[in-house]
C-alpha positions in Angstrom: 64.5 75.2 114.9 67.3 77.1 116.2 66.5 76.4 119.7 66.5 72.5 118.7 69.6 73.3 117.6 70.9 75.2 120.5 69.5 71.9 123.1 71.0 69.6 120.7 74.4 71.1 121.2 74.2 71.0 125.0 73.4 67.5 125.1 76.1 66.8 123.2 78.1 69.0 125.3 77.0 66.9 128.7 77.6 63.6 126.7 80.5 64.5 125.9 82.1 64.6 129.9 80.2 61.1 130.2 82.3 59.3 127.5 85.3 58.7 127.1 85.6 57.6 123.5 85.0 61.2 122.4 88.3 62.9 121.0 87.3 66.2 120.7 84.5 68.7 120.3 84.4 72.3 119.4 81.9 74.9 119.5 81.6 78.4 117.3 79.1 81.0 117.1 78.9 84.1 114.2 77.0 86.6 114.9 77.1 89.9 113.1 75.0 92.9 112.5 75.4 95.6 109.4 73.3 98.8 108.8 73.6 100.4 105.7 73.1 103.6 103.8 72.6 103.4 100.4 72.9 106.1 98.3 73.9 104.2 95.5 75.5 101.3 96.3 75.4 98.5 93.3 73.7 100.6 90.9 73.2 104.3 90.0 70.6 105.7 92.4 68.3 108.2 90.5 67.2 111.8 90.9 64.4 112.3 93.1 65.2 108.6 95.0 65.9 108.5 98.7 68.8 107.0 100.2 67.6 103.9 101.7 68.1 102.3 105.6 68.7 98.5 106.0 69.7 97.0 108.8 71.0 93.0 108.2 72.1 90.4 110.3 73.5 86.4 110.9 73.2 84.5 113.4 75.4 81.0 112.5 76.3 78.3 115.4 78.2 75.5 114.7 79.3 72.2 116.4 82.7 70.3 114.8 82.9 67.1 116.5 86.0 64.8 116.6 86.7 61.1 116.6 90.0 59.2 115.8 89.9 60.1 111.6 86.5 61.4 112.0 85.4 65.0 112.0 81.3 66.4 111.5 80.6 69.3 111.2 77.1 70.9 111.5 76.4 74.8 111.2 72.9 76.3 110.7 72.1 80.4 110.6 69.5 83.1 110.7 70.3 85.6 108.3 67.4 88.2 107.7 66.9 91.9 107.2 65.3 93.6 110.6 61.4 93.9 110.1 61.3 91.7 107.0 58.9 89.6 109.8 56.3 90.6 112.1 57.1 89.9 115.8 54.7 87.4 116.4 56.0 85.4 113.2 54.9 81.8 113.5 57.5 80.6 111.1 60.8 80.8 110.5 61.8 81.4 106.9 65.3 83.0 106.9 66.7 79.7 108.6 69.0 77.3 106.8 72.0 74.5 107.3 75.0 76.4 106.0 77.2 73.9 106.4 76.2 69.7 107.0 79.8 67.1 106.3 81.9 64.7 107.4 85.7 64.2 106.7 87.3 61.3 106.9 91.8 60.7 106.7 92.3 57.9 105.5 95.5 58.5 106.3 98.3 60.9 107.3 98.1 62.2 103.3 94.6 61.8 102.1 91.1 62.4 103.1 87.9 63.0 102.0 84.8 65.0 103.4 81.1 64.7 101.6 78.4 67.3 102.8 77.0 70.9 102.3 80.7 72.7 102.8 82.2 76.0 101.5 84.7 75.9 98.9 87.2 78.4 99.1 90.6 78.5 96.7 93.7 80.7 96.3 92.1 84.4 96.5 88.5 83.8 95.7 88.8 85.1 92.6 86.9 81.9 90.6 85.5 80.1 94.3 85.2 81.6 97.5 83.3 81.6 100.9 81.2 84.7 99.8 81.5 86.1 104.0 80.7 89.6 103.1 77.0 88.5 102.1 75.5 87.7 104.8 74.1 84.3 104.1 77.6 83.5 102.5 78.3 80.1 100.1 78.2 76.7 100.7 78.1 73.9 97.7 76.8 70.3 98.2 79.9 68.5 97.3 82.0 65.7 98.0 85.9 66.7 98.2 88.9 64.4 98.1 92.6 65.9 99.2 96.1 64.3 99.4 99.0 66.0 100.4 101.6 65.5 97.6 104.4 66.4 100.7 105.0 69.0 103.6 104.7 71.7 100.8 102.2 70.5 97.9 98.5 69.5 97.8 96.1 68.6 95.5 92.2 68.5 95.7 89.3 67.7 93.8 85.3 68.3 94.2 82.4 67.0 92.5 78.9 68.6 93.0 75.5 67.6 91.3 72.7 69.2 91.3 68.8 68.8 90.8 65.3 70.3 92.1 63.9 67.4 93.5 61.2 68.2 90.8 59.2 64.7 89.7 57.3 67.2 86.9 60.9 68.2 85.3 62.4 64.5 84.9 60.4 64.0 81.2 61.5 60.9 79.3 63.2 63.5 76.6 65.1 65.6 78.7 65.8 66.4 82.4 65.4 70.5 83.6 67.3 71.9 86.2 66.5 75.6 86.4 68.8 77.4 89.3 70.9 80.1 87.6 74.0 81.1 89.5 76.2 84.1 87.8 74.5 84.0 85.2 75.2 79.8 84.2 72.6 76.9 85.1 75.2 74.2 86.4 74.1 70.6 86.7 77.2 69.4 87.8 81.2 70.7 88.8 84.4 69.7 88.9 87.1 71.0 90.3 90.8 70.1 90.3 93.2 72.8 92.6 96.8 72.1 93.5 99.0 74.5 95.4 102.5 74.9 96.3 104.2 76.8 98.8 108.0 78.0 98.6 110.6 79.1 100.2 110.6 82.9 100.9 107.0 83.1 101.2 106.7 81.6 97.4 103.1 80.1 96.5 102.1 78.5 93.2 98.6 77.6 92.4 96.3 76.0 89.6 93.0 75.5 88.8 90.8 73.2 86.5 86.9 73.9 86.5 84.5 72.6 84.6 81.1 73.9 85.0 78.6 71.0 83.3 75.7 73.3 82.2 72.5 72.4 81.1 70.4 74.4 78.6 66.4 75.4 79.2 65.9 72.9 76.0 67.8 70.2 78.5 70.6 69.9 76.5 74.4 70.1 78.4 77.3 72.0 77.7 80.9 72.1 79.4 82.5 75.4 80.3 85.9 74.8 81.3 87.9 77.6 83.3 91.9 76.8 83.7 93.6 79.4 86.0 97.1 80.1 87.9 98.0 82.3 90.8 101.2 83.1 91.9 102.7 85.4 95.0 106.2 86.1 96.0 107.0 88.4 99.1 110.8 90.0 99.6 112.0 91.8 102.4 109.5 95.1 102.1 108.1 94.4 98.8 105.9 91.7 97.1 103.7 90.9 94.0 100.7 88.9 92.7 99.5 87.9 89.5 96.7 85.5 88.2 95.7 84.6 84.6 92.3 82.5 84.0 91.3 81.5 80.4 87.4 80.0 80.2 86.4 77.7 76.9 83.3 75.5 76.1 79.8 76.7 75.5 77.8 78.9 78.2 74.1 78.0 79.4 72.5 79.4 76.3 75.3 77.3 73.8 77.2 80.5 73.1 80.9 79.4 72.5 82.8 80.9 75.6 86.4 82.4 74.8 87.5 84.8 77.6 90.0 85.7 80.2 91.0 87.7 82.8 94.7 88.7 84.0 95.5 90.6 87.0 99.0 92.0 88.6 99.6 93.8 91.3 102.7 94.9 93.5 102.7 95.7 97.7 104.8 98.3 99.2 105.7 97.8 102.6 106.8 101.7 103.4 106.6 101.1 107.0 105.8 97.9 109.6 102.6 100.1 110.0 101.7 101.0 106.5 101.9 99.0 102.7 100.4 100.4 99.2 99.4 97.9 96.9 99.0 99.0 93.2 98.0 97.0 90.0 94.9 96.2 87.8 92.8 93.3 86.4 91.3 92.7 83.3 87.7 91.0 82.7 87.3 90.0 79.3 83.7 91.2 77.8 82.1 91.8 74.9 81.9 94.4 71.6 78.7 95.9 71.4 78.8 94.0 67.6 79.7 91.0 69.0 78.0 87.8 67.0 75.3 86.2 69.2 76.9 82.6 69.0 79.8 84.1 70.9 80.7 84.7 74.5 83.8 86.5 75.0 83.0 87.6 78.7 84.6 86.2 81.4 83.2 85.1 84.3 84.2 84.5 88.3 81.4 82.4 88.8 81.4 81.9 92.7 84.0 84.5 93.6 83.9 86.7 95.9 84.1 89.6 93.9 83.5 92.0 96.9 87.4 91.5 97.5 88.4 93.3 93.9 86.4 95.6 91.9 85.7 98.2 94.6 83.2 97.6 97.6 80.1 98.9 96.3 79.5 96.2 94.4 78.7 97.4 90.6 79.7 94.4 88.6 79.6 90.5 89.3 77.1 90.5 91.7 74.5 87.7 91.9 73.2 87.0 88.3 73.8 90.9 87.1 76.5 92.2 84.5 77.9 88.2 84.1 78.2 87.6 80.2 78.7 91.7 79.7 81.5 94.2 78.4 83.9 93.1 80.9 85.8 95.5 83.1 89.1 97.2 83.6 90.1 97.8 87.1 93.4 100.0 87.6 93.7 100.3 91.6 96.0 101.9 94.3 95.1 100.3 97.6 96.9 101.6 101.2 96.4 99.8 104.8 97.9 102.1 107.8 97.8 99.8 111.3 97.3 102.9 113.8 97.9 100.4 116.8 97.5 97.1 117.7 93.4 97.1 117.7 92.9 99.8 114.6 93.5 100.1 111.3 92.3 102.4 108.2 92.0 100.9 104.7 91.8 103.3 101.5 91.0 101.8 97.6 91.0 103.9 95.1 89.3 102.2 91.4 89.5 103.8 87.9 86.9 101.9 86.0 86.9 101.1 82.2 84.7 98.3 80.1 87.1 95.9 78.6 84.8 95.5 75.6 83.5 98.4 73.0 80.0 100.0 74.1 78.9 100.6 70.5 77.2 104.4 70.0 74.5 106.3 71.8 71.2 107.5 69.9 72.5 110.3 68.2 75.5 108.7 67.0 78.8 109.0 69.4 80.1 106.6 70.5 80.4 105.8 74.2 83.0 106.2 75.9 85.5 103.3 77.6 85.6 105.3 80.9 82.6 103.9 83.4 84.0 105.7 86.5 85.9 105.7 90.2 85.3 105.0 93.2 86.8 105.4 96.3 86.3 103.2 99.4 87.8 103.8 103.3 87.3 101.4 106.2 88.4 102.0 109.8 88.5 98.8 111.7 88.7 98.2 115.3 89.1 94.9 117.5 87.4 94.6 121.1 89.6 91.4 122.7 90.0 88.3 120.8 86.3 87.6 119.3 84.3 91.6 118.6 85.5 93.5 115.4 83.6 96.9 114.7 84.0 98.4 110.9 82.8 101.6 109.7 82.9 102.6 105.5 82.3 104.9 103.6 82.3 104.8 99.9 81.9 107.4 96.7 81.3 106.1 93.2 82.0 109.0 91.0 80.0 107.7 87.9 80.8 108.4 84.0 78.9 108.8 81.2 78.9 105.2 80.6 77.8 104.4 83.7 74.9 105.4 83.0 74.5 103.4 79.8 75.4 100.0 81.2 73.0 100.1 84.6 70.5 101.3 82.2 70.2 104.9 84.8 69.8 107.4 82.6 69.7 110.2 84.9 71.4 109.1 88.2 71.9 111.7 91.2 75.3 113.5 90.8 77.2 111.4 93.4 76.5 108.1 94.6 77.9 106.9 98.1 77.5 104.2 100.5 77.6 104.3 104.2 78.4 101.2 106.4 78.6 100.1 110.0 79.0 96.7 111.0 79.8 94.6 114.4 80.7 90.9 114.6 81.1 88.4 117.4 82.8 85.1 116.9 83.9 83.3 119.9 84.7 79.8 119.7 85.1 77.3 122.7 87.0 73.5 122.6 86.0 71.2 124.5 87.8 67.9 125.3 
């Protein structure tokens, strides 16, 4: 299939210098490959367990073609773990079409693009791209945008979802069954404006509703409304966002929760910035009524971005609709020249909700632990970039508790290399 693909893109290519009529046509390829050391990276590793060896890669190519107020874009990829196939495979199972659309502008200020496309708004925090996972996020969705003026925009998406599934659409109810963080959504809608300053001033706001339906069939809204805002000065700047989620969950739990973050940057030097501040993730008491969610949730975030790189919490369907989580951070970035720079996040963890006691009566503490993640990063040219991390998780008490590990090896770390190509080529 990817061959087709590849052939397909150089006849397109050779009709392109035969006619005329084509505007424009562009041509990108991703390829990246990541090894990994885990020593506990997501969860608690346990005595007596082996770190373990992955090796992961993509391979996306994509084709954006261009007419007048036309633009299509097509990407497909091969995202697999090496050896998860025999070498004489017959079929191809790791192959997908990340991205499928067509945008249209109407005019100068509004346009509208239908298709499998990636959503991506403000800092990811509630939608993002997901590019650190290797298959990353796409949503079938149709999009409208118009540009308010030179300095505002406003957007707004509509997805809907089904299995395809004859057997699931009974006279009584309809089933849709995909869980994603932790929510079975039938249908979303989304509403983003954003506004950018003077000074480097942006403004932002959200409006989600997530339309979820229940195993019994029966559908629930969960709304999430959200700002962002971020104002640089000469050598100093700051960022805050507040989120508030309502409605009922998947399993008709009545969802009040939040989640507020605030951070400063410190530029001490053209070459080096600190960034300190914290976010808080509403969550549960461990006495918490049942009808009641009070934990927030990023839904399609890309949560790899904030609560430290090893990936405990929001990931996938795991710790969604839990405690919640306290991040207090100090993040540096030193730019050692022109192609290199050296990142270092330092996390104090603590569950935003009470933990309740252990078997013998004390109670647990709000402490889960730190981590501390470093990343050197180094461009080849315009198109390779090579990464190397290293992470520690320094795991509390209640650590241990929450990933259900209750006798983990005494340090946890991650190790991380990773290489990327993306060159791109326009065509006219």
């Amino acid at each position: 299939m990817f061959k087709r693909m590849i052939a397909a893109g150089v006849l397109v290519l050779a009709f392109s210098h035969a006619n005329a009529q084509m505007d424009s046509l562009k041509l990108n390829f991703d390829l990246r490959t990541r090894g990994e050391l885990d020593n506990g990276v997501k969860t608690l590793i346990p005595k007596g367990k082996s770190a373990e060896t992955t090796v992961a890669s993509r391979a996306r190519f994509g084709i954006d073609y261009y007419y007048k107020n036309l633009e299509v874009y097509i990407s497909a990829q091969d995202v697999r773990t090496w050896g998860e196939t025999t070498t004489t495979a017959g079929k191809n199972q790791n192959f997908i079409l990340n991205e499928a659309w067509a945008k249209y502008q109407f005019s100068d200020k509004f346009a509208m693009k239908l298709g499998r496309q990636i959503l991506s708004y403000d800092n990811e925090r509630l939608v993002g791209a997901l590019d650190w996972a290797m298959q990353g996020r796409s949503f079938d969705a149709v999009k409208a945008a118009y540009k308010i003026n030179p300095n505002s925009r406003i957007e707004a998406v509509v997805t809907y979802n089904n299995d395809d599934n004859d057997i699931n659409d009974l006279p009584e109810k309809e089933i849709y069954s995909i869980a994603e963080s932790g929510e079975i959504t039938k249908s979303l809608q989304i509403i983003h404006y954003q506004y950018t300053g003077k000074d480097k001033f942006q403004f932002s706001a959200i409006a989600m509703n997530n339309v979820l339906q229940n195993p019994s069939g029966t559908h629930y809204d969960m709304i999430t409304f959200g700002v962002n805002a971020k104002k640089y000065f000469e050598n100093f700047g700051f960022f805050g966002s507040a989120y508030y989620q309502t409605g009922k969950n998947t399993q008709a739990q009545s969802k009040s929760a939040y989640q507020f973050s605030f951070n400063s940057d410190f530029i001490i030097h053209p070459k080096f910035n600190i960034i300190a501040g914290t976010e808080w993730l509403s969550g549960k008491n461990y006495d918490t009524e049942s009808g009641k969610n009070l934990s927030f949730s990023p839904l399609y975030g890309t949560n790899h971005l904030y609560n430290g790189f090893m990936d405990y919490f929001y990931l996938g369907n795991s710790y969604f609709n839990s405690f919640g989580l306290n991040d207090y951070y100090v993040k540096s970035n030193f730019k050692i020249s022109s192609s290199s720079q050296f990142q270092t996040n330092f996390h104090v963890f603590t569950s935003n909700g009470k933990l309740g006691f252990n078997n013998v009566g004390e109670k647990y503490s709000s402490y889960l632990g730190s981590e501390l993640d470093m990343v050197f990063t180094h461009t080849f040219g315009k198109v390779i970039t090579a990464n190397l991390g290293h992470s520690f998780m320094f795991a509390g008490e209640s650590m241990k508790f929450i990933k259900n590990v209750p006798d983990p090896k005494n340090l946890q770390t991650w190790t991380w290399l990773g290489i990327k190509i993306t060159p791109n080529f326009k065509l006219k």
